[in-house]
NUMARDO-592951 format. One record per residue: x, y, z of N, C-alpha, C in turn. Coordinates in pm, 1 decimal, always signed. Each point is the difference from the previous one (the first is absolute). Layout:
<<X Y Z> <X Y Z> <X Y Z>>
...
//
This chain:
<<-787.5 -2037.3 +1482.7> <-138.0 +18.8 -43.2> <-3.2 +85.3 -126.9>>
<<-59.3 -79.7 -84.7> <-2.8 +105.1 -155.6> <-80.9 +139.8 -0.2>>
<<+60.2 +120.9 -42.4> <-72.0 +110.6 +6.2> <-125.5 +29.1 -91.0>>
<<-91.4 +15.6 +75.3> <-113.8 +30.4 -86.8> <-6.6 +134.7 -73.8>>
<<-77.9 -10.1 -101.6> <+11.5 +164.5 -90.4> <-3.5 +147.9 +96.2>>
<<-116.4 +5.5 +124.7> <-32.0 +74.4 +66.9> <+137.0 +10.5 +88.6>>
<<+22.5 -93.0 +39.7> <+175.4 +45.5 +67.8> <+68.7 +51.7 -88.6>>
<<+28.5 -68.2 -127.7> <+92.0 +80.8 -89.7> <-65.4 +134.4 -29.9>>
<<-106.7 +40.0 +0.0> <-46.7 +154.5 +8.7> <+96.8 +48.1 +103.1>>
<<-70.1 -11.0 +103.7> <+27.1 +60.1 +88.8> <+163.2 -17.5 +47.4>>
<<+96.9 -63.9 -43.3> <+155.8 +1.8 +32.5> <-0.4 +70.5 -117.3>>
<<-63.6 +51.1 -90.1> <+60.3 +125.8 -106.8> <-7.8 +99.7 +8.5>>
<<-127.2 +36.5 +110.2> <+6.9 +114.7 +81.0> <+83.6 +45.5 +101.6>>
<<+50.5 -132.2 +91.9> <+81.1 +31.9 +66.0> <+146.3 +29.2 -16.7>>
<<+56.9 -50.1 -149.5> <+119.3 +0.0 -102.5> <-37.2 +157.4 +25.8>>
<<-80.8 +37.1 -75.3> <-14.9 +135.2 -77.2> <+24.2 +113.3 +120.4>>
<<-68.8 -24.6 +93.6> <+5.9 +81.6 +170.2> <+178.2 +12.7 +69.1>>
<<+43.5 -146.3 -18.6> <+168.8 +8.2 +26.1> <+97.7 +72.8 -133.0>>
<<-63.8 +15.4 -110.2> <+88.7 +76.1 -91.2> <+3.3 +141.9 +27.3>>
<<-156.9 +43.3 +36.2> <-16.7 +135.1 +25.1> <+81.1 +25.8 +114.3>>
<<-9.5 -75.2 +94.6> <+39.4 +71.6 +159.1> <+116.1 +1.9 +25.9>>
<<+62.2 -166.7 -24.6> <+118.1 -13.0 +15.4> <+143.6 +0.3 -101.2>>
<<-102.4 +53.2 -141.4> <+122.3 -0.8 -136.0> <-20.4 +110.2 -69.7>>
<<-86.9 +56.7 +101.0> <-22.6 +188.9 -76.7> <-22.8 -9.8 -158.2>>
<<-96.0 -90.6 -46.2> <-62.6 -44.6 -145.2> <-96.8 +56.8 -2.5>>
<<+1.0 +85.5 -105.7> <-112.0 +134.7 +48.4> <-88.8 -40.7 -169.6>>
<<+76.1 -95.0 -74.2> <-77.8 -21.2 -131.4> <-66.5 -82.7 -25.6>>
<<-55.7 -52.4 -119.9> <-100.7 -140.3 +8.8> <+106.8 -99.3 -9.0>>
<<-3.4 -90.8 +19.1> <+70.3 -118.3 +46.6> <-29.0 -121.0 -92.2>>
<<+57.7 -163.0 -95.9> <-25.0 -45.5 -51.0> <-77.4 -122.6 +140.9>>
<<-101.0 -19.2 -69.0> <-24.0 -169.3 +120.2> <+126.3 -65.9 -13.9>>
<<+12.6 -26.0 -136.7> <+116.7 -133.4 -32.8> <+91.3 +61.2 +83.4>>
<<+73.3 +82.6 +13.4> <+103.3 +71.9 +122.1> <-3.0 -56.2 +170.3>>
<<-127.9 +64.8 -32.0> <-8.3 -58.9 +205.5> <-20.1 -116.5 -36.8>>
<<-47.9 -94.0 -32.8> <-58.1 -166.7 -6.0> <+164.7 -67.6 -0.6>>
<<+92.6 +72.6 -113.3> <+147.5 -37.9 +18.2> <+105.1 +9.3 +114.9>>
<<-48.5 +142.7 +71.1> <+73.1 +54.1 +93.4> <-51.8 -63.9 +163.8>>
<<-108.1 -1.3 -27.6> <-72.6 -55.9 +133.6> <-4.0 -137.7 -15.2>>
<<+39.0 -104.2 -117.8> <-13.1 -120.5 -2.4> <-186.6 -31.3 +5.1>>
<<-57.3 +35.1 -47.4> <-154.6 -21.7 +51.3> <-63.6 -104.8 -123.1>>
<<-54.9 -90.9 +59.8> <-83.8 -107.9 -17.9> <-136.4 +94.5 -169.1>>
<<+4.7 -62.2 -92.6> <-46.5 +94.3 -72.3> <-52.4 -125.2 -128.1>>
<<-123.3 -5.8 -31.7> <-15.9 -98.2 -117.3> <-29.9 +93.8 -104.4>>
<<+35.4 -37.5 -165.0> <-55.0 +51.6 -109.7> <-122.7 +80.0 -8.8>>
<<-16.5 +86.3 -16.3> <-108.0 +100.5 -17.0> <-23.9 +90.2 +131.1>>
<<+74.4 -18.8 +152.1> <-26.1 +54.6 +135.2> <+42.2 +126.6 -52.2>>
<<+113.7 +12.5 -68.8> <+64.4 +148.8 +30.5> <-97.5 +110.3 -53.7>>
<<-88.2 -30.9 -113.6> <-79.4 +87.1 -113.9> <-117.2 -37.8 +87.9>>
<<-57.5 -96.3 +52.6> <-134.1 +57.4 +80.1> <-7.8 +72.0 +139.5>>
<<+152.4 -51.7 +108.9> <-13.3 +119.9 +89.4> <+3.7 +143.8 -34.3>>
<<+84.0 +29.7 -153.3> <+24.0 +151.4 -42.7> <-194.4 +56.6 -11.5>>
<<-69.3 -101.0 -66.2> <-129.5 +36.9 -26.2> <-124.7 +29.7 +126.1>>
<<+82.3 -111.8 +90.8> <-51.1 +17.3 +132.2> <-34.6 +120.5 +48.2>>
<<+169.6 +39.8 +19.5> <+9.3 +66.9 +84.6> <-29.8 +196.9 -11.0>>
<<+21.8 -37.8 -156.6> <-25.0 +158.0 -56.3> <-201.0 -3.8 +27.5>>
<<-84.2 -91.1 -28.8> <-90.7 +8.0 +19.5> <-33.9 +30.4 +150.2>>
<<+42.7 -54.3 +80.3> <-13.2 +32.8 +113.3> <+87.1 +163.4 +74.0>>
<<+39.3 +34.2 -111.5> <+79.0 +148.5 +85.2> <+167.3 -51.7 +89.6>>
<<+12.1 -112.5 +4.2> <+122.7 +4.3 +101.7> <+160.0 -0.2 -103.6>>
<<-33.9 +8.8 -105.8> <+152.9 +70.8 -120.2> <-70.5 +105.1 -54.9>>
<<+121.7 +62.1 -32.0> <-69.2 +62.8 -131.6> <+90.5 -54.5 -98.7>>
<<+22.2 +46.2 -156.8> <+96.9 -34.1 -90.6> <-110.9 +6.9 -88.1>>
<<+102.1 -70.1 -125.5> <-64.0 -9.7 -134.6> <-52.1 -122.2 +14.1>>
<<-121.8 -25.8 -103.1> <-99.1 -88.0 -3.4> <-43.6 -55.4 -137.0>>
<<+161.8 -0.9 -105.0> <-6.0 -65.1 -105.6> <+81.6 -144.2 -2.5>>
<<+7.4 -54.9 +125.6> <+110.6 -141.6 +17.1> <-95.1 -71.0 -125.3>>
<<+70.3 -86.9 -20.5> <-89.2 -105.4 -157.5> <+68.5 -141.6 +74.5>>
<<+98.2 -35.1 +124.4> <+60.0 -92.6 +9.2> <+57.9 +30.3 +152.2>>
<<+46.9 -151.4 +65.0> <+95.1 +18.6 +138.7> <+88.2 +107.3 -11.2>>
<<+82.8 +4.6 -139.1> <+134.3 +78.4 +37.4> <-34.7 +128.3 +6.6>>
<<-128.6 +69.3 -70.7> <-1.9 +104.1 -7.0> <-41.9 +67.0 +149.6>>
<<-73.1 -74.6 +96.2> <-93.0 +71.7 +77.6> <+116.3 +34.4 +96.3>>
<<-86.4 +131.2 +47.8> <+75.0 +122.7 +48.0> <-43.2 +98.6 +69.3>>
<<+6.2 +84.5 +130.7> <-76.9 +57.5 +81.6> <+98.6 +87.0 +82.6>>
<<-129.4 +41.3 +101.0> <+114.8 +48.6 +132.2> <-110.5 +19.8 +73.7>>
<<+30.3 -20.7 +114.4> <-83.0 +24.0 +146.5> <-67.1 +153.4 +1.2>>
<<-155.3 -3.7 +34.1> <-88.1 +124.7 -10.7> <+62.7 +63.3 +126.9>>
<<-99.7 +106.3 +48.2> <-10.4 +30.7 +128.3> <-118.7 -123.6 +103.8>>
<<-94.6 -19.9 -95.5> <-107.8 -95.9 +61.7> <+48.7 -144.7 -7.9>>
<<+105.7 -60.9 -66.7> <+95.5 -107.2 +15.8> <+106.4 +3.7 +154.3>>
<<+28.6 +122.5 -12.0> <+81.0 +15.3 +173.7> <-75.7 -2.8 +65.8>>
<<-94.3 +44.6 -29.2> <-121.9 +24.8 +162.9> <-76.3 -165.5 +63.4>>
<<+44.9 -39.8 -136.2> <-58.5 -168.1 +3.5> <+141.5 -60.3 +105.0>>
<<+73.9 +14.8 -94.5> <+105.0 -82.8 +100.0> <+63.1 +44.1 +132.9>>
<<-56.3 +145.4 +22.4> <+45.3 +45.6 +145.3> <-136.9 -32.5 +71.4>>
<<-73.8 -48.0 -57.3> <-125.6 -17.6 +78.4> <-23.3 -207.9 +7.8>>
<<+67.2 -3.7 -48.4> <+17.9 -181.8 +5.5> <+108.7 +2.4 +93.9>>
<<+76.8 +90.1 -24.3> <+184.1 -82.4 +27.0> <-24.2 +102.5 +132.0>>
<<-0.1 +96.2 +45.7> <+63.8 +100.5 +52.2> <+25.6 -42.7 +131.3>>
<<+55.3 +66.4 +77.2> <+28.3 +11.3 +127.1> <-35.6 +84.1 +104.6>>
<<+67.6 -19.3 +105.4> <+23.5 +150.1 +98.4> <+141.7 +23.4 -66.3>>
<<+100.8 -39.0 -47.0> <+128.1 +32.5 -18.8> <+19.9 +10.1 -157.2>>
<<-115.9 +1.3 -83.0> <-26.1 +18.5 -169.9> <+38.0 -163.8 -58.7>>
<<-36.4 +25.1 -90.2> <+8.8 -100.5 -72.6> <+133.7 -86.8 -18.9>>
<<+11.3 -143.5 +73.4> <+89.1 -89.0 -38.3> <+87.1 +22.8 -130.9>>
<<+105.3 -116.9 +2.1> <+19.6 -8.9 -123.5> <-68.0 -157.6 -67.8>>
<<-93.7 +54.1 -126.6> <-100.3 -90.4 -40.0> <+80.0 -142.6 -27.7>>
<<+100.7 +40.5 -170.1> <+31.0 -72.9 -40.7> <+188.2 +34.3 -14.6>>
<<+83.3 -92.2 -30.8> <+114.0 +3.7 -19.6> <+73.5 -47.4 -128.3>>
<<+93.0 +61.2 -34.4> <+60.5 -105.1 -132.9> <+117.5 -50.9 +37.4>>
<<-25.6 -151.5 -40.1> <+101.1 -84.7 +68.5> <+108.3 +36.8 -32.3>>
<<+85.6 -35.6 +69.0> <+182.6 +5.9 +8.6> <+47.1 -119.0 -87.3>>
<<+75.4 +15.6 -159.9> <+29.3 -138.7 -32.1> <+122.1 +39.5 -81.9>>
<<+109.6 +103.2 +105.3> <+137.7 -29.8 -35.4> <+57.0 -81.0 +20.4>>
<<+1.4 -103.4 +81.0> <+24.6 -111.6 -43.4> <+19.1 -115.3 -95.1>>
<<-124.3 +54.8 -102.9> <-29.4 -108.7 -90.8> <+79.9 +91.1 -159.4>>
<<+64.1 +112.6 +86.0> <+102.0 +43.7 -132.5> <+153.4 -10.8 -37.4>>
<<+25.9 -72.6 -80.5> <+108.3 -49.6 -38.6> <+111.1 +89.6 -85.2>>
<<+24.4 +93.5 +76.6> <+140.8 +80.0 -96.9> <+69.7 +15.5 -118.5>>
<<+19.6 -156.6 +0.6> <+118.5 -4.6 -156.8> <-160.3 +50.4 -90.8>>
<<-128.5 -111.9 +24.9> <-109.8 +39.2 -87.6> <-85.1 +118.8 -10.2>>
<<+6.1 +76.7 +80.7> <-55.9 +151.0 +34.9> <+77.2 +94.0 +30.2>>
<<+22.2 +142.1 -51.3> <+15.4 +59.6 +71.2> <-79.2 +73.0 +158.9>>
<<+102.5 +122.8 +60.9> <-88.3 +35.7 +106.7> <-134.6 +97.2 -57.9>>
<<-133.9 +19.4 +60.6> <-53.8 +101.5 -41.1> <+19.8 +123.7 -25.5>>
<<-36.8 +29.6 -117.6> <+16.1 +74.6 -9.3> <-119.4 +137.8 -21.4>>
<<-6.3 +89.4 +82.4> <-103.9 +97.4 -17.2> <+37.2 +105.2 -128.7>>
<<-44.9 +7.0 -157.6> <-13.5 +67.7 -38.0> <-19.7 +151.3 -22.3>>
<<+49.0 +97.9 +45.7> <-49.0 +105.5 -10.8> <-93.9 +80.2 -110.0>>
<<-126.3 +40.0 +64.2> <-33.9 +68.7 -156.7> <-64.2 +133.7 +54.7>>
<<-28.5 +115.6 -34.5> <-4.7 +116.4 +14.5> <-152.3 +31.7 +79.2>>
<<-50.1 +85.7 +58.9> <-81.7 +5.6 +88.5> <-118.8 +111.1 -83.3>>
<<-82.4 -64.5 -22.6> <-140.5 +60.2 -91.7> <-102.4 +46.7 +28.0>>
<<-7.3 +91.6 -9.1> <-145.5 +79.7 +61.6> <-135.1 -29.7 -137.5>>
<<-75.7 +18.7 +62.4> <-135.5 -40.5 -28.9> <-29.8 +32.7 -155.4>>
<<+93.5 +157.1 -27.8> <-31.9 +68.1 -121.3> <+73.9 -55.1 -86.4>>
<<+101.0 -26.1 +94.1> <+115.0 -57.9 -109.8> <-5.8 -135.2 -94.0>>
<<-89.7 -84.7 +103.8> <-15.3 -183.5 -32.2> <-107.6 +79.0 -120.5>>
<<-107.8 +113.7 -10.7> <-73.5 +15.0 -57.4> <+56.6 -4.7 -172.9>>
<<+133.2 +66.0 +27.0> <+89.1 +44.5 -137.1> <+41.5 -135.7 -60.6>>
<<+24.0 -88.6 +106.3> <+105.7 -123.6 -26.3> <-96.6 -97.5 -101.0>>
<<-137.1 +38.7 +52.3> <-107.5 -100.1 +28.0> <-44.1 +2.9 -164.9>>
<<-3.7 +161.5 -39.9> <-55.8 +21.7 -168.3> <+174.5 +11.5 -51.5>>
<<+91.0 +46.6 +15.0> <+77.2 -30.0 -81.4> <+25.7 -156.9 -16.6>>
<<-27.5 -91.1 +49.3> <+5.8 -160.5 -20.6> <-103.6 -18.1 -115.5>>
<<-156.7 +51.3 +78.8> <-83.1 -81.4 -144.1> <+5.6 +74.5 -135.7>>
<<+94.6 +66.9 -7.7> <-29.8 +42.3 -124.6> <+168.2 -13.8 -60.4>>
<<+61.0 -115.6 +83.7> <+111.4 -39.6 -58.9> <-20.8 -160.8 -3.3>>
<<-29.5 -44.5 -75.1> <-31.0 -164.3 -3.6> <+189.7 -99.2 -16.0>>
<<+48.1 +99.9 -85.4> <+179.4 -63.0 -31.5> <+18.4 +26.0 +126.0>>
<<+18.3 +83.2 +84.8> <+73.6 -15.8 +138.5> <-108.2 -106.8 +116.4>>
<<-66.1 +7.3 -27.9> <-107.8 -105.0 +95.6> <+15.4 -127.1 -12.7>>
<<+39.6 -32.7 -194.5> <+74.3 -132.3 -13.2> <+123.5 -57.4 +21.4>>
<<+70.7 +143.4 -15.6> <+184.6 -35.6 +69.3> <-58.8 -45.1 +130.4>>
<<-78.4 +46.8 +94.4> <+16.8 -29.7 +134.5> <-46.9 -126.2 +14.9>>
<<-101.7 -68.9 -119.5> <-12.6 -135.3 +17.3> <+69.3 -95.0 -27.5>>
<<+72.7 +49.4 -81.5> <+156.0 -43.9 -61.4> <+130.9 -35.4 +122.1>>
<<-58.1 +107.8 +88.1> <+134.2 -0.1 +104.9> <-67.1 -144.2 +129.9>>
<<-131.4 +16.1 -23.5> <-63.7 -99.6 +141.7> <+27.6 -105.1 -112.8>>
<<-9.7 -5.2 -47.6> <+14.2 -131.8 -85.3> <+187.8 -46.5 +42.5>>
<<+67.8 +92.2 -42.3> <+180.8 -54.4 +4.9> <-8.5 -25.2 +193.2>>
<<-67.4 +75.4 +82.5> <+15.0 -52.5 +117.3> <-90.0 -151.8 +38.4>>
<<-75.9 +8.8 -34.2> <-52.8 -163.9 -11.5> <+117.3 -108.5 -61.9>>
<<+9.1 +27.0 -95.3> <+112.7 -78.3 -95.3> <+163.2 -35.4 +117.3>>
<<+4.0 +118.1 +70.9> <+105.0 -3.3 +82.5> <-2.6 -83.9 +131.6>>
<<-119.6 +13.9 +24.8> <-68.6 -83.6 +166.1> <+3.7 -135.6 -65.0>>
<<-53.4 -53.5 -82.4> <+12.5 -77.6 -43.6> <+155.8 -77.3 -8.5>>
<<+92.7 +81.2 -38.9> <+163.8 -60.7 -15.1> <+65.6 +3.1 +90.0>>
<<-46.4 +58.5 +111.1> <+52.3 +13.5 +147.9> <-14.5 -133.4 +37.4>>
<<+90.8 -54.4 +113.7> <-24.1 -68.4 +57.6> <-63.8 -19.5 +150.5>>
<<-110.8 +55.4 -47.1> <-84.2 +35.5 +130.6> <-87.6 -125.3 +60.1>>
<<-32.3 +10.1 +147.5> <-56.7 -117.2 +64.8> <-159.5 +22.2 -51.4>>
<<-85.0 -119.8 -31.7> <-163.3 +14.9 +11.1> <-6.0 +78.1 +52.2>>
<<-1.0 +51.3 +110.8> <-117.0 +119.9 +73.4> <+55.4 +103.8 -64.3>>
<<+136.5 +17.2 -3.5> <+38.4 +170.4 -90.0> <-22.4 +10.0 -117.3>>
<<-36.5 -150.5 -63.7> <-20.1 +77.4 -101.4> <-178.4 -9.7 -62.7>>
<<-42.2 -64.7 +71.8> <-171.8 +2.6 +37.0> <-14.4 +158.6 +24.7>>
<<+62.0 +58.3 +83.1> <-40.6 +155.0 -2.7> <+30.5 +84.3 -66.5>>
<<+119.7 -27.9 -103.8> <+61.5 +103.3 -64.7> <-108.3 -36.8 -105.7>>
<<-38.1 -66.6 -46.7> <-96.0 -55.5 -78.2> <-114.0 +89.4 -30.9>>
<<-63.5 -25.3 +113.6> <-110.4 +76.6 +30.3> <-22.7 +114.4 -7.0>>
<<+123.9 +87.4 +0.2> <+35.6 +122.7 +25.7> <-50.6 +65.3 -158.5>>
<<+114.2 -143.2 -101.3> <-28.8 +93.3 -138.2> <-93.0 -61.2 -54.9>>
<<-106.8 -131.3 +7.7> <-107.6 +27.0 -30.7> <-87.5 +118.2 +47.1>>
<<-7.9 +26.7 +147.0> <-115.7 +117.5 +47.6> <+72.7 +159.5 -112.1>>
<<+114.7 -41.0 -43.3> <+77.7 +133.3 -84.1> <-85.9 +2.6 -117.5>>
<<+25.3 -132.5 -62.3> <-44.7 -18.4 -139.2> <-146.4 +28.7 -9.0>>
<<-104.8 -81.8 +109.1> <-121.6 +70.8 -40.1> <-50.4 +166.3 +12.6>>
<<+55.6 +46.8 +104.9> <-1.1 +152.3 +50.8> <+51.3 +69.6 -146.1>>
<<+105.8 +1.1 -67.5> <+32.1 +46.3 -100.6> <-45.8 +6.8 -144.2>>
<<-68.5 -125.4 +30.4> <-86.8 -29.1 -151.2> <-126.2 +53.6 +29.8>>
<<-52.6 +0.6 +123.9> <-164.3 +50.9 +42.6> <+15.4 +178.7 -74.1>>
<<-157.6 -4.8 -62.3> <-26.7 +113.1 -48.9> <+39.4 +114.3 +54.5>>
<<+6.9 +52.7 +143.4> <+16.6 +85.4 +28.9> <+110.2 -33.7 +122.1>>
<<+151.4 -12.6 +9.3> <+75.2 -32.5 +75.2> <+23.1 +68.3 +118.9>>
<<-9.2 -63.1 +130.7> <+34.0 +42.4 +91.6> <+155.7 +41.1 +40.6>>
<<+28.3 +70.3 +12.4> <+213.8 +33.6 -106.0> <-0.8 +37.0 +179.2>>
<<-70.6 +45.9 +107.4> <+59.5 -14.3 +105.0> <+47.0 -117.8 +77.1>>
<<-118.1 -91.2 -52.1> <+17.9 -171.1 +83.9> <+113.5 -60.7 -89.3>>
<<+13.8 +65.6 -98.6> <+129.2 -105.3 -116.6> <+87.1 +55.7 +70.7>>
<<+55.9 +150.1 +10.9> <+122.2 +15.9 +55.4> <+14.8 -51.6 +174.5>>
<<-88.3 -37.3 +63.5> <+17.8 -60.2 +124.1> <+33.0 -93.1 -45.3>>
<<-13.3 -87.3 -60.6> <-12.9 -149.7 -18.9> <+172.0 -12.2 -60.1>>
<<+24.5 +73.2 -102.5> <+107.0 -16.2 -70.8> <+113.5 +33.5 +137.3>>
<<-30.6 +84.0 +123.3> <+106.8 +8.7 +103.8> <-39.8 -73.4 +95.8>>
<<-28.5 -123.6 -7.3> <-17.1 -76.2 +89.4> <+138.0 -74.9 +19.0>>
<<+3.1 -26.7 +130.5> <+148.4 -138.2 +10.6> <-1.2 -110.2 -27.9>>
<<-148.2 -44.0 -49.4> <+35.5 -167.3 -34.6> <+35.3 +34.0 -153.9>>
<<-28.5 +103.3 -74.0> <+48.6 +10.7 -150.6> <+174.9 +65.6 +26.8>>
<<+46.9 +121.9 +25.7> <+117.5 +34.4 +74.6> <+107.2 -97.4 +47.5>>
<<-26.5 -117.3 +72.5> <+71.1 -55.3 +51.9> <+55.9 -118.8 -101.1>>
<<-63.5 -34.6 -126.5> <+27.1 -61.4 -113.8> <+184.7 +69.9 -21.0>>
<<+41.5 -90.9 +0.0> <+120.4 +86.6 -98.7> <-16.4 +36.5 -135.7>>
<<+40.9 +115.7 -16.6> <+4.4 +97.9 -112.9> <-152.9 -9.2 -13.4>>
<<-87.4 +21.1 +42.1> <-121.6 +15.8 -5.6> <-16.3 +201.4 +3.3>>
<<+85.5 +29.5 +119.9> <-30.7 +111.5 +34.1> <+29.4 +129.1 -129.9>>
<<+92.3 -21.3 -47.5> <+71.7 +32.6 -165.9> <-132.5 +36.6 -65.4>>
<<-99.8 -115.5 -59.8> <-91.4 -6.4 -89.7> <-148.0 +110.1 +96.9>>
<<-9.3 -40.4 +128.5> <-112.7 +131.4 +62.2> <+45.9 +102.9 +43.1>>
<<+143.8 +47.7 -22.5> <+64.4 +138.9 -41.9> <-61.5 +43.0 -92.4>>
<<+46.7 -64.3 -104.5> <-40.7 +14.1 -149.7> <-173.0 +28.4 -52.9>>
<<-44.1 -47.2 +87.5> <-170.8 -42.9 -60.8> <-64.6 +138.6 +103.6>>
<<+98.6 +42.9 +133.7> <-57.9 +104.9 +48.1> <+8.4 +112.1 -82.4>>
<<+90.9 +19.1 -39.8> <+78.6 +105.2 -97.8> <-95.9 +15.5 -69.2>>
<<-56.7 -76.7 -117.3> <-79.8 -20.2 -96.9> <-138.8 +88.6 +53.3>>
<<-31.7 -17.6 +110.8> <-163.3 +0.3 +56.9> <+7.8 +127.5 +33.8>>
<<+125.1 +72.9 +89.4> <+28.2 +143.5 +34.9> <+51.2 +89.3 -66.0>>
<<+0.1 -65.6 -135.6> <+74.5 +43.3 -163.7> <+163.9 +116.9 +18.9>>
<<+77.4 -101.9 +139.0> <+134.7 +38.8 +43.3> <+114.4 -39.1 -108.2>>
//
């Protein structure tokens, strides 16, 4: 049965509820992320009107300059949990809503490496504040870093990766490319995005979001 927009709302709430609870994701989150990770049913323009939705209605908070799908971006309120413990809940708390499928299987070795989790340094609030103005008032390092999503695209591309891996790695550095070019960049959702495993697990992928972290934490 095809998902209607109002379901796809509402499985982005429930994405957003399993990041918090069960992935200790305490930041705003990209849609394009969960829609990839959760596999979710999603047409052109859903991702930028649930973001509008839902901030109107109180159940995210986040920034509220998306211009496009890749940009929109949020995180579960307190009055967003109270929704879904009050839809979902239990006597024994809340189920688990949604899941992200299992598709090691569909990964091929010689063409991928294993994932790989990136390490990047742990940022307090004041600090992203420093990261946040030393970026806009460096435009040459903001373009190396578009420079670097650019050589990892270029690379996904020469991989010999299956459709679906590389449908997501895809996605990954478009939602990069617009986040980075948008007026005022969200540099916490880029560095999630850049340590994700469907970009990581690229061979020699991980090399180039070393490199592009470096740049952003000016290491």
């Amino acid at each position: 049965m095809e998902t209607t927009y109002t379901q796809f709302r509402e499985n982005i709430l429930m994405a957003l509820y399993e990041e918090e609870r069960l992935e200790g994701q305490g930041d705003v989150i990209l849609f394009r992320k969960l829609v990839d990770e959760y596999e979710l049913e999603a047409r052109p323009g859903w991702l930028l009107e649930a973001q509008k939705d839902l901030l109107a209605d109180g159940l995210i908070t986040g920034p509220s300059n998306a211009r496009n799908d890749d940009m929109a971006i949020g995180k579960l309120s307190g009055r967003g949990l109270r929704h879904i413990e009050a839809e979902y809940g239990a006597i024994g708390g809340v189920p688990t809503l949604l899941a992200k499928p299992d598709h090691d299987d569909l990964i091929i070795p010689v063409k991928a490496a294993p994932p790989t989790e990136v390490a990047y340094p742990t940022v307090s609030s004041v600090d992203w504040t420093g990261i946040e103005a030393r970026l806009a008032t460096s435009p040459v390092i903001v373009e190396k870093i578009s420079v670097k999503i650019s050589e990892i695209d270029e690379l996904i591309e020469a991989t010999g990766l299956t459709n679906f891996e590389r449908q997501k790695a895809k996605a990954i550095t478009s939602a990069l490319r617009s986040l980075v070019a948008s007026p005022e960049p969200e540099w916490k959702a880029i560095v999630q995005l850049l340590n994700s495993p469907n970009l990581t697990a690229v061979l020699n992928v991980a090399t180039i979001v070393q490199l592009t972290l470096a740049l952003i934490f000016g290491s």
